[in-house]
Z-matrix of the N, CA and C atoms (Angstrom, degrees):
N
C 1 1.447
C 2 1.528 1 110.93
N 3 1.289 2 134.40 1 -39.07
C 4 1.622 3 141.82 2 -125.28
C 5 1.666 4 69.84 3 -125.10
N 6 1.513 5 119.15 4 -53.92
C 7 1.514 6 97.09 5 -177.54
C 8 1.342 7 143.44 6 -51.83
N 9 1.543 8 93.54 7 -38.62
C 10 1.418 9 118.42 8 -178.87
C 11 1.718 10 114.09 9 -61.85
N 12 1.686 11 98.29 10 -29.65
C 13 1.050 12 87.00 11 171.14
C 14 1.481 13 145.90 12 -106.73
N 15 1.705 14 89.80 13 6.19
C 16 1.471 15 122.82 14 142.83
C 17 1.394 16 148.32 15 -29.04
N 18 1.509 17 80.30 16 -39.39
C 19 1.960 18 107.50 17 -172.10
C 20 1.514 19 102.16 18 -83.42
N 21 1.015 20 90.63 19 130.99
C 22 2.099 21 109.30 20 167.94
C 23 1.462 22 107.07 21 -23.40
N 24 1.529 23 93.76 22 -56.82
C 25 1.556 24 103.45 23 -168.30
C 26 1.200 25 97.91 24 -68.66
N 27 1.308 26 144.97 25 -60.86
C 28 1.218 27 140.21 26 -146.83
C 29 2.000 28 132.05 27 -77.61
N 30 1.639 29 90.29 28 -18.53
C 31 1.664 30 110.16 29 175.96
C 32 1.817 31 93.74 30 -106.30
N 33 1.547 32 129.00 31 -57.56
C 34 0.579 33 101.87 32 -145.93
C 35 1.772 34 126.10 33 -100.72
N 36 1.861 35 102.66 34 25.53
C 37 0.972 36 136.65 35 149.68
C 38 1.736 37 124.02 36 -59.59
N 39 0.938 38 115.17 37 -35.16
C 40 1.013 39 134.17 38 160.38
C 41 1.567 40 153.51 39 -101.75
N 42 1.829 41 80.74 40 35.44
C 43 1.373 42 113.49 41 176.45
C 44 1.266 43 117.60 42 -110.21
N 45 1.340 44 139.17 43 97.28
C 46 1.829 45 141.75 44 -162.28
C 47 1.677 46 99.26 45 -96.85
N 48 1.583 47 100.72 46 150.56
C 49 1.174 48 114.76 47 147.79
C 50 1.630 49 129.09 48 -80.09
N 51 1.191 50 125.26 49 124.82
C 52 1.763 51 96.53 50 -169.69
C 53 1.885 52 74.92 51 -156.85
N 54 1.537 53 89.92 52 134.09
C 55 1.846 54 112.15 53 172.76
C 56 2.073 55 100.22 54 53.44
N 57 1.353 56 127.15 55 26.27
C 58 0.873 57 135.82 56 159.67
C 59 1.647 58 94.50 57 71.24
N 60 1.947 59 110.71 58 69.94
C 61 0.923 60 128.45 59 160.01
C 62 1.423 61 112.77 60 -170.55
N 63 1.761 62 106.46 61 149.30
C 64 1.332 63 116.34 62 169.07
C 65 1.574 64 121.53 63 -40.59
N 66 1.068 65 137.82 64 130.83
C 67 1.838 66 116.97 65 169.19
C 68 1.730 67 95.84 66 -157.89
N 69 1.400 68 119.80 67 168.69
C 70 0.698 69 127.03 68 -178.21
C 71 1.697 70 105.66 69 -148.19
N 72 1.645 71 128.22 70 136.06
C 73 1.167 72 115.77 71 -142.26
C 74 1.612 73 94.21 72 -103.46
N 75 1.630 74 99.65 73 167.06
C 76 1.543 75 103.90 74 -175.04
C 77 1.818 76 114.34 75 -68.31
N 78 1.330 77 121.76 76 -24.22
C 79 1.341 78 103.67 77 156.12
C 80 1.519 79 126.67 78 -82.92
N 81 0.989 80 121.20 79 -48.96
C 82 1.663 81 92.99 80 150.75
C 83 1.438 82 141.72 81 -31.96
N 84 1.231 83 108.36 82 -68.45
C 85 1.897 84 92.69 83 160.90
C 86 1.969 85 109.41 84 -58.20
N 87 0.856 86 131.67 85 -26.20
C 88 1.430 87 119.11 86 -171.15
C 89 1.997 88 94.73 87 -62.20
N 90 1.661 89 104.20 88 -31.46
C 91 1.620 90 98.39 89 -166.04
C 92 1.635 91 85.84 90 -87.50
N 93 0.469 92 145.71 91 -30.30
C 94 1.759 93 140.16 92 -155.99
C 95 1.273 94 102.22 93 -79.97
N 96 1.404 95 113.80 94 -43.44
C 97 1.504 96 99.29 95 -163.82
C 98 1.933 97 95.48 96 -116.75
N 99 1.335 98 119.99 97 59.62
C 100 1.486 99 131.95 98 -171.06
C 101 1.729 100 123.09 99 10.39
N 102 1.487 101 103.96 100 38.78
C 103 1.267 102 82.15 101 177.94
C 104 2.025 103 85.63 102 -129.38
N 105 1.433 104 106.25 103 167.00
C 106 1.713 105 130.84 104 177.10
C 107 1.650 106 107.86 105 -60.29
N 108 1.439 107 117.83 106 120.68
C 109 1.598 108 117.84 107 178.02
C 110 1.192 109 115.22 108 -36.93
N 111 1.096 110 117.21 109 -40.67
C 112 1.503 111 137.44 110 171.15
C 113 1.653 112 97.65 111 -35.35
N 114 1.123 113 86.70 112 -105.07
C 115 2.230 114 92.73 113 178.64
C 116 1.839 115 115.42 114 -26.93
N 117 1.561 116 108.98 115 -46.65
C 118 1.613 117 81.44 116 171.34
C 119 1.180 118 120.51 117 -77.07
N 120 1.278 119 121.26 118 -55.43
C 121 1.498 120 110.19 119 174.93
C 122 1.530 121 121.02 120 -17.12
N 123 1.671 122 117.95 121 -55.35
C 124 1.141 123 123.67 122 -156.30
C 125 1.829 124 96.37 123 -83.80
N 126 1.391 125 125.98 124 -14.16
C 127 1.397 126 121.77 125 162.95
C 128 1.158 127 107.34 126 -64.83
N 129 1.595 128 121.66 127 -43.97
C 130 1.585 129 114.35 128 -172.02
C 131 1.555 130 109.56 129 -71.21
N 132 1.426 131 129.07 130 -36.52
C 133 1.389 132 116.92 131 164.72
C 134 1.139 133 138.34 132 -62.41
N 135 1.228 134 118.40 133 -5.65
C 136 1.226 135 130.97 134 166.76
C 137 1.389 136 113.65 135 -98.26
N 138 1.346 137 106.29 136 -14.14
C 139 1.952 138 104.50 137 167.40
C 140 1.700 139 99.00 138 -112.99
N 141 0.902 140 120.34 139 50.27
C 142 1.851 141 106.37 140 -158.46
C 143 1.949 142 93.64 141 -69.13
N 144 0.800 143 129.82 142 -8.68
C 145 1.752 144 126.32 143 -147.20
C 146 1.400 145 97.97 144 -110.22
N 147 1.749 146 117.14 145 -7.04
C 148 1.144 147 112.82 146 167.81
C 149 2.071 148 100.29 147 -108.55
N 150 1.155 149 100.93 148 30.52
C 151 1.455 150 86.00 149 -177.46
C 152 1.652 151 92.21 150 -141.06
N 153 1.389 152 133.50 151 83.20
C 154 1.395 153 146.93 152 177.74
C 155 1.653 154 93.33 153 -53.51
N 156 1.296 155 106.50 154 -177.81
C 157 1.439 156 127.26 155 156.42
C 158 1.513 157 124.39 156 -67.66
N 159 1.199 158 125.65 157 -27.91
C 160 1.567 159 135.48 158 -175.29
C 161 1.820 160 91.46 159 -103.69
N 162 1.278 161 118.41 160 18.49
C 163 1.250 162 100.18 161 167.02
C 164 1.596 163 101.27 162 -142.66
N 165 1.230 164 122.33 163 -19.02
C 166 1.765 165 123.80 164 157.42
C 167 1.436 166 105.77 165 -160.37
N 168 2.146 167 99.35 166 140.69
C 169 0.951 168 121.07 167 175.22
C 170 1.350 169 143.37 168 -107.40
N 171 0.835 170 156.65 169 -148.80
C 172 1.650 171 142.43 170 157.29
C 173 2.007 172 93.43 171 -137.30
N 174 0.769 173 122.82 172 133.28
C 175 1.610 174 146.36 173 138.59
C 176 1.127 175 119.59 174 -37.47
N 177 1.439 176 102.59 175 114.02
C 178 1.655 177 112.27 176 168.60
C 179 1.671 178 118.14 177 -62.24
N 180 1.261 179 97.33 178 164.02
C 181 1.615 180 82.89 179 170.68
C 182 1.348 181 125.38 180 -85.86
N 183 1.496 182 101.08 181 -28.61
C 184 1.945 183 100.25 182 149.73
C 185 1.430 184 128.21 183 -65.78
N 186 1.288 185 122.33 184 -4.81
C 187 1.260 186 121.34 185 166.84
C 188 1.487 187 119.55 186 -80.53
N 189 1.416 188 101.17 187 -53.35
C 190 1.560 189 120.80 188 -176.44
C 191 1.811 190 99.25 189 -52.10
N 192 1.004 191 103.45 190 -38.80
C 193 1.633 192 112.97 191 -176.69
C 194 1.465 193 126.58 192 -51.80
N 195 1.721 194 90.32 193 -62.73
C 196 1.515 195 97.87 194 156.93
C 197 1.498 196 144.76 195 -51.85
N 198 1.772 197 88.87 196 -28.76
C 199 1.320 198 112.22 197 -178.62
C 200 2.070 199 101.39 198 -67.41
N 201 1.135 200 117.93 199 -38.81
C 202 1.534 201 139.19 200 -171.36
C 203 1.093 202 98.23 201 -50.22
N 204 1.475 203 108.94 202 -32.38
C 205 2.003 204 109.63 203 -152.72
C 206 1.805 205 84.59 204 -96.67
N 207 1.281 206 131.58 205 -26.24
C 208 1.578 207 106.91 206 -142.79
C 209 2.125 208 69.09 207 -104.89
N 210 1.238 209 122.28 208 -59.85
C 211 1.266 210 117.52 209 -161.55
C 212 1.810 211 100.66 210 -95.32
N 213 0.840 212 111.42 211 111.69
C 214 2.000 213 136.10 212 167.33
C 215 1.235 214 96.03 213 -39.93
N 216 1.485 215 128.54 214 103.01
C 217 1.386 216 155.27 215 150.18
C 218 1.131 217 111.01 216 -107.48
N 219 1.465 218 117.86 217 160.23
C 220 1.208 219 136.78 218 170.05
C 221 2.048 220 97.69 219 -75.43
N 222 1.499 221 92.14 220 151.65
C 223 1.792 222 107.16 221 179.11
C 224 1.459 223 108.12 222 -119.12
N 225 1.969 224 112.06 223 99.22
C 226 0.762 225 135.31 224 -164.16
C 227 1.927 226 109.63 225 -56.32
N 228 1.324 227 90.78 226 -50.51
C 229 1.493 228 114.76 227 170.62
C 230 2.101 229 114.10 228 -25.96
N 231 1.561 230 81.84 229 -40.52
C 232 1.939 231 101.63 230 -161.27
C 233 1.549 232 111.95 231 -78.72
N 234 1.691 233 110.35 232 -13.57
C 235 1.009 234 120.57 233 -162.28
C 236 1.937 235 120.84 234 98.12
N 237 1.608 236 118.92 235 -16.78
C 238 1.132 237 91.59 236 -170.65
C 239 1.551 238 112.05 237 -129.56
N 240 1.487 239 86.73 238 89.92
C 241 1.408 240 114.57 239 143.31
C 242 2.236 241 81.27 240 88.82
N 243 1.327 242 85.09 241 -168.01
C 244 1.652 243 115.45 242 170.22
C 245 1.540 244 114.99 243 99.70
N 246 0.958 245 139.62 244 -157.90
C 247 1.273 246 133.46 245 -173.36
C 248 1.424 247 121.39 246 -94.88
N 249 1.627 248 114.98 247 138.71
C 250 1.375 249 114.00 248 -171.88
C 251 1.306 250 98.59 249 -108.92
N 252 1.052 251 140.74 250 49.35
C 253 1.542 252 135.78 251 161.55
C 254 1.269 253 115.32 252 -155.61
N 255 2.024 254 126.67 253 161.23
C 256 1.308 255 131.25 254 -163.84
C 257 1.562 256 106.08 255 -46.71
N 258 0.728 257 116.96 256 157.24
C 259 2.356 258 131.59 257 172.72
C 260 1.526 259 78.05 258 -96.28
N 261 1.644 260 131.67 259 151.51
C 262 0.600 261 130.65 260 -160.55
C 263 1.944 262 75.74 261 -142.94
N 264 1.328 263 126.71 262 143.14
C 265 1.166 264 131.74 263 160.25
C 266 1.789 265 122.23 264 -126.02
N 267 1.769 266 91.47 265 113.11
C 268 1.560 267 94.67 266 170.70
C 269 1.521 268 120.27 267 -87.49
N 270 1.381 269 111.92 268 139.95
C 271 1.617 270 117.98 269 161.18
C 272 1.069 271 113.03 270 -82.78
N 273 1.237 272 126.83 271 162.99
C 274 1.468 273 140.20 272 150.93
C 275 1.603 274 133.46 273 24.89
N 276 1.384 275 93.73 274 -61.97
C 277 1.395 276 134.33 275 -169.86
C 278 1.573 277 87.96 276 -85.32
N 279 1.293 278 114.42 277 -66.96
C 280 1.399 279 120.33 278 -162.44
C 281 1.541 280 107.33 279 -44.81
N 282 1.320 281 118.24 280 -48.55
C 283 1.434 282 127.69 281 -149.54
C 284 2.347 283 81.28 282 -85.43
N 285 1.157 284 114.67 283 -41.16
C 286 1.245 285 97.80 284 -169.67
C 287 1.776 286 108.32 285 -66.37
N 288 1.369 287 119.64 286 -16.64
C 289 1.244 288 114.95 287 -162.63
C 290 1.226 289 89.13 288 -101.65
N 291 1.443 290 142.32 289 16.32
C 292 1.126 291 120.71 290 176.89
C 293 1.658 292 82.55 291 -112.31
N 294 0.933 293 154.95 292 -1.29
C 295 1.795 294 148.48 293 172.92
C 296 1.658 295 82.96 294 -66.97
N 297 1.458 296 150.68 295 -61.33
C 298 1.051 297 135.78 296 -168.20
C 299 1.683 298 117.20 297 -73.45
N 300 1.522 299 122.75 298 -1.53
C 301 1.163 300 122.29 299 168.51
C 302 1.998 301 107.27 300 -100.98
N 303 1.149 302 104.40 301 -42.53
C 304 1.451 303 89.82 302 175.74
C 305 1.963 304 109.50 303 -110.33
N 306 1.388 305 92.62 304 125.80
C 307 1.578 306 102.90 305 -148.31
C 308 1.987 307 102.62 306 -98.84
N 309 1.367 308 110.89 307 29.41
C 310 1.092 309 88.18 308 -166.36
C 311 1.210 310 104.51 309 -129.37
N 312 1.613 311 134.06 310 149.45
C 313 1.427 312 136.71 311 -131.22
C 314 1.611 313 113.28 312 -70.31
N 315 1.716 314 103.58 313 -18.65
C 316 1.572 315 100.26 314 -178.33
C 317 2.069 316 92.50 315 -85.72
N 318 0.950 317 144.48 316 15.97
C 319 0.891 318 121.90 317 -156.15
C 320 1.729 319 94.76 318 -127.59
N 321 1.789 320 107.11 319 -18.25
C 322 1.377 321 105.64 320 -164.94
C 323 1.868 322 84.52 321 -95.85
N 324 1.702 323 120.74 322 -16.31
C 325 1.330 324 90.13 323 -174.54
C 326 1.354 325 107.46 324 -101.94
N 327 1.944 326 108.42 325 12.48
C 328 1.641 327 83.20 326 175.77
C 329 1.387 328 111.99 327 -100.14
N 330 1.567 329 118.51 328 0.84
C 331 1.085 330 144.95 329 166.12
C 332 1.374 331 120.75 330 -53.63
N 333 1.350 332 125.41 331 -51.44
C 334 1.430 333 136.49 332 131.24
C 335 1.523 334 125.44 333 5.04
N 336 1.481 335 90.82 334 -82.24
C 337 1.502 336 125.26 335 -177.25
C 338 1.779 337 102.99 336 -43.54
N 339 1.254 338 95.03 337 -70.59
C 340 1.906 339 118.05 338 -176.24
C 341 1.423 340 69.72 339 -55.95
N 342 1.484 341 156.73 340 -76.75
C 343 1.367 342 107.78 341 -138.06
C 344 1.418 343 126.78 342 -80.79
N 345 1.684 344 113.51 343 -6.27
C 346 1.381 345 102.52 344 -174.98
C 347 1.877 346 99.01 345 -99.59
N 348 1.493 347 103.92 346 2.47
C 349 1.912 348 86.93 347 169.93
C 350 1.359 349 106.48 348 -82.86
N 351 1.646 350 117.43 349 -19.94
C 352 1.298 351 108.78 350 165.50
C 353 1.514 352 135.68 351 -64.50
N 354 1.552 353 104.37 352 -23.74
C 355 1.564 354 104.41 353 156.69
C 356 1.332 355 120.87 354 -92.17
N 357 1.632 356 131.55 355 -23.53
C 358 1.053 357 100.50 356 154.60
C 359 1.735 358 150.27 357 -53.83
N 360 1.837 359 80.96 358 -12.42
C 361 1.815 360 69.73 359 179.70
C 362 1.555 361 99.59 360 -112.88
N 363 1.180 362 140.93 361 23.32
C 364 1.356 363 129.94 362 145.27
C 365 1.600 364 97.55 363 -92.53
N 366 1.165 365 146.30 364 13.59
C 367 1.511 366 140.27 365 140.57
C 368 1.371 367 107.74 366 -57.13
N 369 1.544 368 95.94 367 -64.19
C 370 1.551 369 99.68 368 -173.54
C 371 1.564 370 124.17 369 -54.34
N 372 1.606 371 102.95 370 -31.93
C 373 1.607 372 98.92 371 171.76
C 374 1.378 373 136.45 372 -79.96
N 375 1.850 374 96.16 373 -0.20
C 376 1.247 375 103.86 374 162.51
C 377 1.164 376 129.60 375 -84.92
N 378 1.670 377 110.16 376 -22.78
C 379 1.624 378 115.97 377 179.15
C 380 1.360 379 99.35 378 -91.75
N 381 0.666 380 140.46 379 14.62
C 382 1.471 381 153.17 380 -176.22
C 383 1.546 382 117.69 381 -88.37
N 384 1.482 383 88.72 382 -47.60
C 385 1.485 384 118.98 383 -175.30
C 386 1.472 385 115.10 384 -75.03
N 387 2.010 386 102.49 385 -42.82
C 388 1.280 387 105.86 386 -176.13
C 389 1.565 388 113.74 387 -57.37
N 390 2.080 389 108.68 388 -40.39
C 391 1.097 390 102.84 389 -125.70
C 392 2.101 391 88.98 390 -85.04
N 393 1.440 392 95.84 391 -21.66
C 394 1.456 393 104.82 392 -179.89
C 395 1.898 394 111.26 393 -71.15
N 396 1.411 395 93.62 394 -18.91
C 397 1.933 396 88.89 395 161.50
C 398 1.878 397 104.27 396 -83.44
N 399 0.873 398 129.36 397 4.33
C 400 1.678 399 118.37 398 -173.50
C 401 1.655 400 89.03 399 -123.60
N 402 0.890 401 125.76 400 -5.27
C 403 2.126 402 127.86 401 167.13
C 404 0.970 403 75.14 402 -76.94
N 405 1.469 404 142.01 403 -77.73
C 406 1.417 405 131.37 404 -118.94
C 407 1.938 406 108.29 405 -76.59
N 408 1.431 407 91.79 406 -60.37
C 409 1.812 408 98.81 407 163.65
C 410 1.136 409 111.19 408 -42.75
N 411 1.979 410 132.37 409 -41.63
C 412 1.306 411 91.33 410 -175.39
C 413 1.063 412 125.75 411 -104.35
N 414 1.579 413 125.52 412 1.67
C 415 1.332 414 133.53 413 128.30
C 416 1.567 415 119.24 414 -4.49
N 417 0.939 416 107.71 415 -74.48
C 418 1.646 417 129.30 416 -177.36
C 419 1.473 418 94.55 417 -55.96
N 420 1.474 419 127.57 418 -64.77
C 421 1.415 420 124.18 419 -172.65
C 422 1.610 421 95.09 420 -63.03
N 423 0.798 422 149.53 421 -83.78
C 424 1.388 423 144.55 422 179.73
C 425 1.706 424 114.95 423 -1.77
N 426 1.450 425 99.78 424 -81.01
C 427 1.690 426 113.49 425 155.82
C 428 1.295 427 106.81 426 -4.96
N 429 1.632 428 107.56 427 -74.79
C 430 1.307 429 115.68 428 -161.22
C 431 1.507 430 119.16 429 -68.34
N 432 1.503 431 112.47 430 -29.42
C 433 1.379 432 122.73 431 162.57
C 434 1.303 433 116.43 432 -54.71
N 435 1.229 434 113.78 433 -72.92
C 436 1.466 435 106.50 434 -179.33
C 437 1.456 436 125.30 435 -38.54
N 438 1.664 437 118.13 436 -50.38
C 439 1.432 438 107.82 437 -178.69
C 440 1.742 439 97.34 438 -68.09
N 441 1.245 440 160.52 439 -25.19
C 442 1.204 441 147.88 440 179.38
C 443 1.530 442 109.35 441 -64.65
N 444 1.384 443 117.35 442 -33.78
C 445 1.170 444 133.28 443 171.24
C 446 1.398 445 123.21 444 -65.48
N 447 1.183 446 127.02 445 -30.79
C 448 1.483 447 151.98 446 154.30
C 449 1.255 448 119.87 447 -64.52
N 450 1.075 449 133.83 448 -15.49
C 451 1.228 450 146.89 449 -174.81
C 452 1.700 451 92.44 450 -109.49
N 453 1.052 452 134.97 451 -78.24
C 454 1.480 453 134.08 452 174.31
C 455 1.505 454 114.70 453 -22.87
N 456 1.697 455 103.22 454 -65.28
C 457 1.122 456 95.41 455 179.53
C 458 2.012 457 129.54 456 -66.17
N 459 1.493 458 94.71 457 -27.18
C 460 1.476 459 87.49 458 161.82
C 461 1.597 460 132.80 459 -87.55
N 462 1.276 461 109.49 460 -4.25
C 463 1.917 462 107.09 461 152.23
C 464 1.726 463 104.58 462 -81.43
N 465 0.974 464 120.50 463 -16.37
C 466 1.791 465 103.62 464 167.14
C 467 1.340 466 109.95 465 -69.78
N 468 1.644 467 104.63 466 -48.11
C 469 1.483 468 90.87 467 -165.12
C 470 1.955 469 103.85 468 -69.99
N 471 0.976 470 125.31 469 -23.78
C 472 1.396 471 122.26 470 179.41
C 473 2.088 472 116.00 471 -73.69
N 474 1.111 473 80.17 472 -10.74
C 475 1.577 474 98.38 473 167.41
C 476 1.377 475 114.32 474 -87.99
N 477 1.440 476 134.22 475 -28.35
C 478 1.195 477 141.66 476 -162.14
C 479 1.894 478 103.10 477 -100.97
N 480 1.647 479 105.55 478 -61.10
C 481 1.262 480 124.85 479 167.18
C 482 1.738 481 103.32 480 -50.76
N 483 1.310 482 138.27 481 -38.69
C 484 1.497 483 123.88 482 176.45
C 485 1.408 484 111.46 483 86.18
N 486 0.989 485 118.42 484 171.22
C 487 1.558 486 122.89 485 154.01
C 488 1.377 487 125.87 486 -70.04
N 489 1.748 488 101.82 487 -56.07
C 490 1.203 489 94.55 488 178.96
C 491 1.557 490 118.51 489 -92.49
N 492 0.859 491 124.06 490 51.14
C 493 1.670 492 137.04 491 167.21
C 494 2.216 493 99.83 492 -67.34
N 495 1.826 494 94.74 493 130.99
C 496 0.870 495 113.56 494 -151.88
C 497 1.768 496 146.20 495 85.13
N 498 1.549 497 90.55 496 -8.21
C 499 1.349 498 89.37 497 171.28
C 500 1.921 499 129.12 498 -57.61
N 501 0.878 500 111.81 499 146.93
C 502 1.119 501 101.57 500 172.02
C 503 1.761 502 132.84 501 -89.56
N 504 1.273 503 98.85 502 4.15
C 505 1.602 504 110.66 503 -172.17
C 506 1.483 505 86.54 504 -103.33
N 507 1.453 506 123.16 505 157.74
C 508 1.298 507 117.06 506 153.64
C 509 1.546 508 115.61 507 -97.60
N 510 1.461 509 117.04 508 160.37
C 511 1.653 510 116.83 509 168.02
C 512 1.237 511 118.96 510 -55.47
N 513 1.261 512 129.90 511 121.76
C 514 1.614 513 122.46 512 159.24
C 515 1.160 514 97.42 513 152.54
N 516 1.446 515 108.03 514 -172.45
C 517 1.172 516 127.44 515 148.36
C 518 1.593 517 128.17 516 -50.37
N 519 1.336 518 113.59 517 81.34
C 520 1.523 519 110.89 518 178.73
C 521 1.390 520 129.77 519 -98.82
N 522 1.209 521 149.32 520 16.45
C 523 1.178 522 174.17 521 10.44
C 524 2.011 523 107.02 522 125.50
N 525 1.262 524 101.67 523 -36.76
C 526 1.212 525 116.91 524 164.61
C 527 1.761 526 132.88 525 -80.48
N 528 1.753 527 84.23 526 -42.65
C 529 1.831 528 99.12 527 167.75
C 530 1.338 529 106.64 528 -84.60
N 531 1.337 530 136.22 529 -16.76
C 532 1.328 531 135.25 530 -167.41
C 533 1.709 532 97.36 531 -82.09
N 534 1.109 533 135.38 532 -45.94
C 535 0.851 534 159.81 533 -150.15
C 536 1.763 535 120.62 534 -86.74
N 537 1.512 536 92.96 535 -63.78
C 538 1.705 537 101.48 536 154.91
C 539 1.224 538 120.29 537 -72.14
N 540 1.229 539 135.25 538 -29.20
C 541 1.715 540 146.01 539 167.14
C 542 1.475 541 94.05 540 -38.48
N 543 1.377 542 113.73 541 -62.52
C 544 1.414 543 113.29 542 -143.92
C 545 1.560 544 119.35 543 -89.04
N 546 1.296 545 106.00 544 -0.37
C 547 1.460 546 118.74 545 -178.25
C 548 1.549 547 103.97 546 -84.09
């Protein structure tokens, strides 16, 4: 259980962006750390004063919606089945302040876990960040290549084409074509 949720894949799959923040939703932690949404939720209401707004949220219903389309839920609306109450989304903060609401050893080490997929992926958004500032420069150097490159290639071709391109005489000794031409 505790491994699974150990694995890269397995916590940090289940880490969303939502209102331009990390969070992770209350059934997901309800599966991660083995207990029924039901029971955490009802730990967090009974601690609600350690759980601000910048540390858990509730879901709009246009959010939750959108959320329907990207992750395959059941459509409560349709009749079949799924959850009848707010998704509740913890950040960061949220998920650490809940290790002091649910106190029990699978919960402090999967708690752990969730916290270092949470730095792995603000790692990742830092290299992320770097690597799309070094696209951009060489973008720009590129740019600049090409028109230098454009320029090269059109003094070759004006090197090849000549000046006198179009003449009608050829260079040389013509004395032979001048000659048979004119008969």
């Amino acid at each position: 259980m505790v491994s699974e949720a150990g694995s890269e894949t397995g916590v940090d799959a289940q880490i969303h962006v939502i209102r331009g923040v990390s969070v992770i939703f209350d059934s997901d932690l309800a599966s991660l750390y083995g207990v029924p949404v039901k029971v955490l939720l009802q730990s967090v209401r009974r601690n609600r004063k350690r759980f601000p707004a910048d540390f858990m949220f509730s879901l709009s219903t246009h959010e939750v919606t959108r959320l329907r389309s990207q992750i395959v839920t059941s459509k409560v609306a349709e009749g079949r089945g799924g959850r009848r109450y707010q998704v509740h989304a913890f950040t960061e903060q949220g998920v650490a302040m809940l290790s002091s609401v649910l106190r029990s050893e699978t919960a402090v080490r999967v708690n752990i876990e969730i916290m270092r997929a949470f730095v792995r992926l603000r790692r990742a958004a830092i290299v992320s960040s770097q690597v799309m500032a070094l696209v951009e420069d060489l973008s720009k150097r590129v740019d600049l290549h090409d028109s230098v490159i454009t320029d090269i290639v059109e003094s070759i071709r004006q090197l090849v084409d000549g000046p006198g391109r179009g003449r009608s005489r050829p260079i040389g000794f013509t004395a032979d074509i001048e000659s048979s031409g004119n008969k």
